[in-house]
C-alpha positions in Angstrom: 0.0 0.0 0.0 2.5 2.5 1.2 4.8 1.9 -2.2 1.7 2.1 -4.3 1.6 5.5 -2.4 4.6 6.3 -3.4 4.9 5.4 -6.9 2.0 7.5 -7.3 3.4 10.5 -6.1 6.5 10.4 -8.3 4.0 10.1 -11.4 3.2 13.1 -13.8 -0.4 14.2 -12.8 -0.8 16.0 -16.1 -0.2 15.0 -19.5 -0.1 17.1 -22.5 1.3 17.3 -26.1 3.7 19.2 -26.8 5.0 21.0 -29.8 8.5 20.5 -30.5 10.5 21.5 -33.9 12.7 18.6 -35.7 16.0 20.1 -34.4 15.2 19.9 -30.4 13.2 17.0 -30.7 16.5 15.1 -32.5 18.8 16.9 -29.5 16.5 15.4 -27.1 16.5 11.7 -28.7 20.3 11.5 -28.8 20.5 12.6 -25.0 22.5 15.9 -25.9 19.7 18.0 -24.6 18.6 17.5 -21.0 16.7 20.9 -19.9 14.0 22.2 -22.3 13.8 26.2 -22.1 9.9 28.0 -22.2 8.1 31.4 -22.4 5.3 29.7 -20.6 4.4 26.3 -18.8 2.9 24.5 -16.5 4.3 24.6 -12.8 4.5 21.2 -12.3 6.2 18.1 -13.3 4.4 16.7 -16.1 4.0 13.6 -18.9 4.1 15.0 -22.1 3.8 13.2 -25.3 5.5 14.8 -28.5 3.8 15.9 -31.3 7.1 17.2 -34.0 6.4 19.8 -36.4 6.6 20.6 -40.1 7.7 19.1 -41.9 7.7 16.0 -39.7 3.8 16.6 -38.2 3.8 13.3 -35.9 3.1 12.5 -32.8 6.1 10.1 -31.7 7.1 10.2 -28.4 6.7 10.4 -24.9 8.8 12.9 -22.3 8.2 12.9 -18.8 9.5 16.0 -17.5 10.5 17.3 -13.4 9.4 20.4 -11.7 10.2 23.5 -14.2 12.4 26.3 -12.6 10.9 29.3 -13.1 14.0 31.8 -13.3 14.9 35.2 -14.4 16.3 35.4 -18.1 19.6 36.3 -17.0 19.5 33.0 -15.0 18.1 30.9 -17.4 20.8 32.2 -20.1 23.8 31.2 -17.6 22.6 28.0 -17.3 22.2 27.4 -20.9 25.7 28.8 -21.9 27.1 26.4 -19.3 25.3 23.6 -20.5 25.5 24.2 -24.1 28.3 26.6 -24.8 27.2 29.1 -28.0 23.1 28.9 -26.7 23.0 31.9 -24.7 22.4 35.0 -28.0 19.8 33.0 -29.3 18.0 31.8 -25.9 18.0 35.5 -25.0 16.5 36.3 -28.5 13.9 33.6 -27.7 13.1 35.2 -24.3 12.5 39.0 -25.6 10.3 41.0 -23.4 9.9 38.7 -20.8 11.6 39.1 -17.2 11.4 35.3 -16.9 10.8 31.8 -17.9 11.2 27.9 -17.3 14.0 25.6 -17.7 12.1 22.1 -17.4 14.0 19.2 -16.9 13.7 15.9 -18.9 13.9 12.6 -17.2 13.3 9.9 -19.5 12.2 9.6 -23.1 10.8 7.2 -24.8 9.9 6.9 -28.6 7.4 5.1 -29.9 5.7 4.0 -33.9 4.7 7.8 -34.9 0.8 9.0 -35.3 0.7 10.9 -38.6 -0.8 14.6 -38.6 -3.5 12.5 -41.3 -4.2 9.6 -38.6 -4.6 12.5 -36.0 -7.0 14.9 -37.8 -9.3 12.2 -39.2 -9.7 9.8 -36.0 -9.4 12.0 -33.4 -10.1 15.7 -34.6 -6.9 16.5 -33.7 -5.3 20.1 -34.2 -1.7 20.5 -33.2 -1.2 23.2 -30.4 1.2 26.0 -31.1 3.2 25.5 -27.2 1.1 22.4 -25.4 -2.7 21.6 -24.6 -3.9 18.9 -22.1 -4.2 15.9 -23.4 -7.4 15.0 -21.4 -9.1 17.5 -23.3 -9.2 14.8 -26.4 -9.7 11.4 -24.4 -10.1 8.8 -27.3 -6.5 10.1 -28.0 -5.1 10.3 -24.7 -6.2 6.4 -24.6 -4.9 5.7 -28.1 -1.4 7.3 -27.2 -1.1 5.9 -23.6 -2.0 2.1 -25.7 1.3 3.4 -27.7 3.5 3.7 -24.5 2.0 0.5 -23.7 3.1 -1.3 -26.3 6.3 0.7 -27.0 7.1 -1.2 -23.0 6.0 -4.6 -24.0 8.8 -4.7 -27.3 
């Protein structure tokens, strides 16, 4: 009882999808990035599964991120120079007009057989969300895509 508890409390109690572009969405599947940088997000640790855009448009993985530090930009900037030496100009670029943000940190990722922009409009009137949306909002989806972690566990 007490590690069911437990387990439970470690778990993401939101999940969304998230829009990510091809280049950090590779960075992220070779391990080379580790914190994802935000204008806005949630304030909480979160499961988030991956929709990649143009010109890939698929849903194809799964990201469970930790408790997002919400930071000045100044702050956030440091840390990404340090981490990725070269980031800083254009993270700062990203940030304009903004006193802060969120550096989010990813835990585990795990990639799955990809759900087509095509599948995703006709069976589940799907629309891709410019930053993230909730996945419970769409629940045949949310139970089509946790099937895909699933299945993704069983291989």
């Amino acid at each position: 009882m007490h590690e069911q508890l437990l387990l439970s409390l470690d778990l993401p109690q939101r999940t969304i999808i998230l829009s990510l572009q091809p280049g950090p969405y590779e960075e992220i599947r070779k391990g080379q990035k580790k914190i994802e940088f935000r204008r806005r997000f949630i304030n909480e640790p979160v499961g988030a599964f991956i929709y990649v855009s143009s010109p890939i448009k698929q849903i194809k993985a799964y990201i469970e991120f930790g408790k997002p530090a919400h930071e000045e930009i100044s702050t956030l900037v440091f840390l990404s120079e340090k981490m990725y030496p070269g980031t800083g100009e254009s993270l700062k670029e990203y940030f304009k007009g903004l006193n802060s943000g969120y550096a989010i940190p990813i835990l585990s990722f795990t990639e799955f057989s990809p759900l087509s922009l095509e599948l995703l409009k006709g069976g589940y009137d799907f629309k891709p969300p410019q930053s993230y949306m909730n996945l419970s909002a769409n629940p045949l989806l949310e139970k089509a895509l946790f099937q895909k972690i699933k299945e993704q566990k069983l291989k």
